[in-house]
Residue, then its C-alpha position, 0 to 999 in steps of 0.5 A: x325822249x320819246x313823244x310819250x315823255x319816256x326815256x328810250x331803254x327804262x320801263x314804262x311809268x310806274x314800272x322799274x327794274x329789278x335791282x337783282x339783274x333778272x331782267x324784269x320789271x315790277x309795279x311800283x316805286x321801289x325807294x324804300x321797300x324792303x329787301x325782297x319786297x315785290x312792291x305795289x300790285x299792278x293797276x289790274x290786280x288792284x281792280x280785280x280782287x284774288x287775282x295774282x299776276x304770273x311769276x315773272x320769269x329768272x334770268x338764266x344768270x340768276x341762281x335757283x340752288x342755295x347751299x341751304x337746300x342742299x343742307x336742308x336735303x341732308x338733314x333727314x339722311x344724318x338724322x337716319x344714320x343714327x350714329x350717334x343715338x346707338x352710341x350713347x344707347x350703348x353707354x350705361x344710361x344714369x340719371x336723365x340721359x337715358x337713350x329715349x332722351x337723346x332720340x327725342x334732342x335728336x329728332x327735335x334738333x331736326x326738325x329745328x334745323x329743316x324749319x331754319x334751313x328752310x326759311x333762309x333759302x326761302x329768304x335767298x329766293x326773295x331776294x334773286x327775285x322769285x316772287x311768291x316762293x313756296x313758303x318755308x314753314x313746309x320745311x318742316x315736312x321736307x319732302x313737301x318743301x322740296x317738291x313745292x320749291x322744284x314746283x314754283x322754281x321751275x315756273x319761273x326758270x324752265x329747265x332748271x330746279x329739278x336737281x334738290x328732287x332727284x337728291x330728295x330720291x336718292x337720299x329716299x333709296x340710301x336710307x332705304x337700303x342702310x335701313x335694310x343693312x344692305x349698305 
């Protein structure tokens, strides 16, 4: 121990370490909280309203892609090929199943899809330890949840994260020239 009480190597009184191995420390007694929770503010957040303390930085062992990112970037490409809307628009339409209907299932199977996918890589982004990631609702706009993911991971792990925007481009330039018939 040291004069002030403090075990050599632990953090300071009040602080402890990340369950996740990123290397930081947060504010708070973390018995008890649930997965992915931050814990308590700081004393100088408590004292100072609006006021939100700096992303701590990941470890450069701590992954920043999941599978779900890449399924979610995926999505708006398989919804564009639209294979399977020209099938059954080909098929004799009787009764419901018309080929306005299997657009609409289509496209709200899509749009069901990037929200859930969205939220379970935001999920796994809590619980690596990224503080405050940017909220899964914009899954439902990927391109915005894409760019504000990139934003806020690239805050937190330099030099990394930058990858799901140059899919995210790519997928813009497939689309683009499958729907002009060049590929």
């Amino acid at each position: 121990m040291d004069p002030t009480g403090q075990k050599p190597g632990l953090p300071p009184g009040g602080w402890s370490a990340d369950p996740y191995g990123s290397g930081t420390s947060k504010w708070g007694d973390s018995a008890g909280q649930a997965e992915g929770d931050t814990g308590t503010q700081s004393p100088l957040a408590a004292r100072i309203p609006g006021l939100r303390l700096p992303r701590p930085m990941l470890g450069a062992h701590v992954p920043v892609y999941t599978p779900y990112i890449w399924m979610l970037l995926a999505v708006p490409v398989l919804a564009a090929r639209g294979d399977v809307v020209r099938m059954v628009a080909a098929i004799p339409h009787t009764g419901s199943v018309t080929p306005a209907t299997v657009v609409l299932f289509s496209a709200v199977m899509s749009f069901g899809a990037t929200g859930l996918l969205g939220y379970l890589d935001w999920r796994r982004l809590r619980g690596v330890g990224v503080v405050r990631p940017f909220h899964w609702i914009w899954a439902f706009l990927p391109t915005v949840y894409v760019i504000g993911r990139t934003t806020v991971i690239r805050k937190v792990a330099p030099r990394r994260g930058l990858a799901p925007v140059w899919v995210l481009i790519a997928s813009f330039l497939l689309i683009a020239l499958y729907l002009n018939h060049v590929i």
